[in-house]
N, C-alpha and C positions, 0 to 999 in steps of 0.2 A: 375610371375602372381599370384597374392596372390586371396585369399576368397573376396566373395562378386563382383557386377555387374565389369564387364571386360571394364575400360576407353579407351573410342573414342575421336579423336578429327577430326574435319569438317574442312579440305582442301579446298578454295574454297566458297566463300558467295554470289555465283549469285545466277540468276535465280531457279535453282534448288534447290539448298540447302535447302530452305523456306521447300521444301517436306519434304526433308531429316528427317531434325530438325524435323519438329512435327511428325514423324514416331518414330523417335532416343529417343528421350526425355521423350515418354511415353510406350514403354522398361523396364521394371523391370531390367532386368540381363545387361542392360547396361547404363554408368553412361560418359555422355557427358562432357569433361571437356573445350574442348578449341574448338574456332573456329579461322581460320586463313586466313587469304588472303594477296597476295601482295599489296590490298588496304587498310590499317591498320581499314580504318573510314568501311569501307562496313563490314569485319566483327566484329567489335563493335558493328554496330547496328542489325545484326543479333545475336549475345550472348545474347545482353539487350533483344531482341525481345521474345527469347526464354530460358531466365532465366540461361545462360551458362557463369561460374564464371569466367572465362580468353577470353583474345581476342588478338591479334595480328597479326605478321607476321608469313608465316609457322614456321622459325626455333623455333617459341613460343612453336607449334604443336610438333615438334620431340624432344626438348629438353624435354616435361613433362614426369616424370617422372613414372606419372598413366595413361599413353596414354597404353594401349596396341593396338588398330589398330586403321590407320590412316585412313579417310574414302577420297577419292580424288576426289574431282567436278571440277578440274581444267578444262580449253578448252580444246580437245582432242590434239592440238599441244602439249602440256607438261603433257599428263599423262602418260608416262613413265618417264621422267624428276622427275615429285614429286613421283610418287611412287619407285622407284630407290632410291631415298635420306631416303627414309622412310624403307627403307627393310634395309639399309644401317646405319640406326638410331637405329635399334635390331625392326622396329615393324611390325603388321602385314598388311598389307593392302588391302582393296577393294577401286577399281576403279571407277569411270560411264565409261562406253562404249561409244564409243571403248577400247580395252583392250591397244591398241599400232596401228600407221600406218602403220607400214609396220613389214613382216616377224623378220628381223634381230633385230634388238629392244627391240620383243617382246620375243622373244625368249632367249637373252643378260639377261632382265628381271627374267625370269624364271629359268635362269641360279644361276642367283645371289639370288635369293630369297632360293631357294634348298641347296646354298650355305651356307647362312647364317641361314637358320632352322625354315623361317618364313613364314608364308600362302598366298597369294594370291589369291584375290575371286575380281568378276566381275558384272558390271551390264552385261543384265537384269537379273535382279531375278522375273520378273513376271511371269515366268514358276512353280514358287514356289505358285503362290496365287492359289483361290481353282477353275478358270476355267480350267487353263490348266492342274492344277491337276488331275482334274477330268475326263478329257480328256483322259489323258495316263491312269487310272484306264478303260474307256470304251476299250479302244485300246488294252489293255494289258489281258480285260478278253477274248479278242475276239468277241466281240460285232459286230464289223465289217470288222469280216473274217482276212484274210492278208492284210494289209495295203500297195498299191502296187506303188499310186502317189499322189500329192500334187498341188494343186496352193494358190499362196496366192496374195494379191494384197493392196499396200498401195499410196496413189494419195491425193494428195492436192495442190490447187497454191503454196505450200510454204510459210513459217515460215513468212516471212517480213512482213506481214501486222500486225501481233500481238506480234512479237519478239522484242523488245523495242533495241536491239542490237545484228541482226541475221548475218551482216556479216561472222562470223565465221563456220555458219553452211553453205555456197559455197565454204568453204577453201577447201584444201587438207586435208584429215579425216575425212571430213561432206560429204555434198548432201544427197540425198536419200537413198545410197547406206547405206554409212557409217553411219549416223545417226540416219535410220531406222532399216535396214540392220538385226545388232544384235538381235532385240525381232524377226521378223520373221526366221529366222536361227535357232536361239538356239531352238524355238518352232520347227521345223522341224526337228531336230538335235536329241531332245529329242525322237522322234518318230520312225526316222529311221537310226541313226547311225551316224555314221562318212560321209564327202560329200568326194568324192571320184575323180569328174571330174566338171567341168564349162565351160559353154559356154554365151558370154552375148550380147548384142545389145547397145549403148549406145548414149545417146547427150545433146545438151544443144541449149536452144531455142534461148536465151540472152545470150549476155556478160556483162552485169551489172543490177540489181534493186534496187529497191527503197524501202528503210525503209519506213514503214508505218503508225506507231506508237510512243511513247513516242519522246523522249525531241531528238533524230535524225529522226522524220521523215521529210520526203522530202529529203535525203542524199542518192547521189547513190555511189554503192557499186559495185567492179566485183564479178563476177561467173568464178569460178575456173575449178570446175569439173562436169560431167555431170547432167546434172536435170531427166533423164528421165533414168532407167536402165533396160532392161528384162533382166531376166536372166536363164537359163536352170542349173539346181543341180542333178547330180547324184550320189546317197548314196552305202555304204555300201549293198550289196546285190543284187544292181541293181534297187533299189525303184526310182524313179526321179518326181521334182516336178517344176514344172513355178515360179516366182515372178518377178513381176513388185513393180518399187518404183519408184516415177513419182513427183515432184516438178513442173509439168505443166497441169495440169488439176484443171478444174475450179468447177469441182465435189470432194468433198472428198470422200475416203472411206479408212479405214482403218480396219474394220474389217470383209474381207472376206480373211477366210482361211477355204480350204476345205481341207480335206484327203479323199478320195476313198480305200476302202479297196475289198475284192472279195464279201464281203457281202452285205455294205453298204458304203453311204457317210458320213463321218461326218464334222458339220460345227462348228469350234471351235472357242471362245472369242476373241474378240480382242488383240492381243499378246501384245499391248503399256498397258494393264491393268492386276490386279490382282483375278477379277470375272468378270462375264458374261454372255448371253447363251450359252446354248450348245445345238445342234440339230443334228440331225439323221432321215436320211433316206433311208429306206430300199429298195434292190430288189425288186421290184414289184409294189411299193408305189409311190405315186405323194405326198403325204403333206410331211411336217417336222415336227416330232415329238421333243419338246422340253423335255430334260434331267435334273435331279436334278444337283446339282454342293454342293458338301462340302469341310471345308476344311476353312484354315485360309486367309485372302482377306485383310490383312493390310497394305498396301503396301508397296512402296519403305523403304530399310531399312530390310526387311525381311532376307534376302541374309545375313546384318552384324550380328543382330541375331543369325540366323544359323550357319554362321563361327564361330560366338563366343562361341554357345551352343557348336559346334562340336568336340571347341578344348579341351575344358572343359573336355569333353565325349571320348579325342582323340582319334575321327572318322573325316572320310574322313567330308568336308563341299561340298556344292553341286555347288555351282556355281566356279567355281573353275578358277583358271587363265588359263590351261589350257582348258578347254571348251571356254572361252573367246578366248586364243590363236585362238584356231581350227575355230573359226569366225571369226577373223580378216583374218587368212591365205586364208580362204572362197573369203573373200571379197575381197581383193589382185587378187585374181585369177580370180575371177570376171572382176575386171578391166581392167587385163591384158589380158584376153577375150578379150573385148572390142578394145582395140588397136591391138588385134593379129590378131581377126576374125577367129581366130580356138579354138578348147576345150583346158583347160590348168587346167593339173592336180592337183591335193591338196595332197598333201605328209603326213601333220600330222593329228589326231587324238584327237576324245573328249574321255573324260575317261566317262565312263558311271557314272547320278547320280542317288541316291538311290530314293527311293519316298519317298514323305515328309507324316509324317500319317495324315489322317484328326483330330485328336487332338490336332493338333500342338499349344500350344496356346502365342502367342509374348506375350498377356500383363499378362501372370500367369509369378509370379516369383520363377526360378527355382533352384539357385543358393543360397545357403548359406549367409547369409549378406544381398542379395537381399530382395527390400522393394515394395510390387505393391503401 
């Protein structure tokens, strides 16, 4: 790993990526080399779009030899697949979420990566921008007493009307559960610990929909797994919180997440973003009083940033593949709730992460060589 920004290269040139790139690209301490996809033409025109000097197929991605972390957008079916090949290649890698499908995988993963000496880091990293930031600073001064339960709640008809190509989010490792899943988790995760036990409710309304946009709509599609999830989370200490993730409601909403603490409520950003409001309300009060929020709000991207400041610094990075693990394990359990109809414990553990300071700043360049 020599001086100056730490080279990335972009696994993956769908739909997301577009964020990625303009997050990635305007990074001082980090210097985008390659973009790759098993469709050689999608990422070509994602490199030209965003001024990135190589393009190809992944093995382009792992063979560069200024790649230090691989960044991985693949479909959730193969993000242990490319990231495996990538740990396996000497480099470092952050995933999108989900971390891995199931337990064993994920953990294989983790095995190998420890093995070989190299990082692992995860979406979300929205817990890093300055709402939920800001959040765990209110939570942590005691603002709102002991912190004792949670509900959170995310509902929309589902992705197909605007996903140009959503099939994959009814597969096995999408729906609600899994798709959503991780930003509210990791947000509750951060608050109250390790989850400890699960119980869920689950179904599906359909057995197939209908693409509803771009150049497949009108094409129906199955549904795999369920659309609609409650689920019961019990933490570390005994803290417990509700979530609903619902792929059949014709309301959206995705940003109610409350925490009750012995003092107060608080009602925190929408965990799919990197700012927000933040609101509070106290024992004895009827209104919501709104809270400042500081703190950096860059989005996606911030996570590889961070890993990369971290290693730099070698210190822990905060989104870690472990934390990632302890969500998928979450989520696993969850489902298997579901089929079981009884509570079904969670065995592993997030490592706690550090706070991020409100000066954090992505586009100062902080590295040696680095150019803002």
């Amino acid at each position: 790993m020599s001086c100056g920004p730490l080279g990335v290269a972009v696994i993956g040139a769908g739909v997301i990526s577009s964020t990625y790139l303009k997050q990635l690209t305007s990074f001082p301490d980090l210097k985008v080399h390659v973009v790759a996809d098993i469709v050689p033409e999608a990422a070509r025109a994602q490199a030209e779009k965003f001024g990135i000097a190589q393009h190809g197929t992944p093995d382009v991605a792992l063979r560069h030899p200024d790649v230090d972390i691989v960044v991985n957008l693949t479909i959730p079916a193969v993000h242990v697949e490319v990231a495996t090949a990538a740990v396996r290649a000497g480099k470092h890698v952050w995933s999108e979420k989900p971390f891995a499908l199931d337990r064993a995988s994920g953990e294989g993963l983790l095995r190998e990566a420890k093995e070989a000496g190299v990082r692992l880091g995860c979406a979300p990293d929205t817990f890093l921008g300055a709402g939920l930031q800001s959040a765990r600073r209110v939570i942590e001064r005691g603002d709102i007493g002991v912190p004792l339960t949670a509900q959170t709640v995310f509902q929309t008809p589902g992705p197909e009307s605007w996903h140009p190509n959503p099939a994959f989010l009814y597969q096995r490792g999408a729906g609600p559960l899994f798709d959503l899943g991780p930003y509210y988790l990791t947000a509750l995760i951060q608050t109250f610990g390790s989850v400890r036990r699960v119980a869920a409710l689950g179904s599906k309304a359909r057995a197939t929909r209908v693409i509803g946009s771009g150049p497949k709509a009108g094409e129906t599609f199955d549904v795999e797994v369920p659309t609609y999830v409650s689920a019961l989370v019990q933490f570390d200490g005994g803290a417990s919180a509700h979530s609903l993730f619902s792929f059949e409601s014709p309301h959206s909403r995705s940003d109610f997440v409350e925490i009750s603490g012995t003092e107060a409520t608080l009602r925190l950003p929408d965990p799919n973003y990197f700012d927000g409001e933040l609101r509070v309300c106290r024992t004895g009060e009827e209104e919501w009083t709104t809270l400042p929020t500081a703190g950096p709000a860059d989005g996606r991207g911030m996570g590889v940033l961070d890993m990369a400041r971290s290693l730099r610094a070698g210190q822990p990075h905060r989104a870690t593949g472990e934390l990632a693990h302890h969500v998928v394990d979450t989520m696993v359990s969850i489902a298997e709730a579901i089929d079981a109809g009884t509570f079904v414990d969670v065995t592993s553990s997030a490592p706690a992460s550090a706070p991020l300071p409100e000066d954090w700043a992505p586009t100062e360049a902080t590295f040696e060589g680095a150019s803002a």
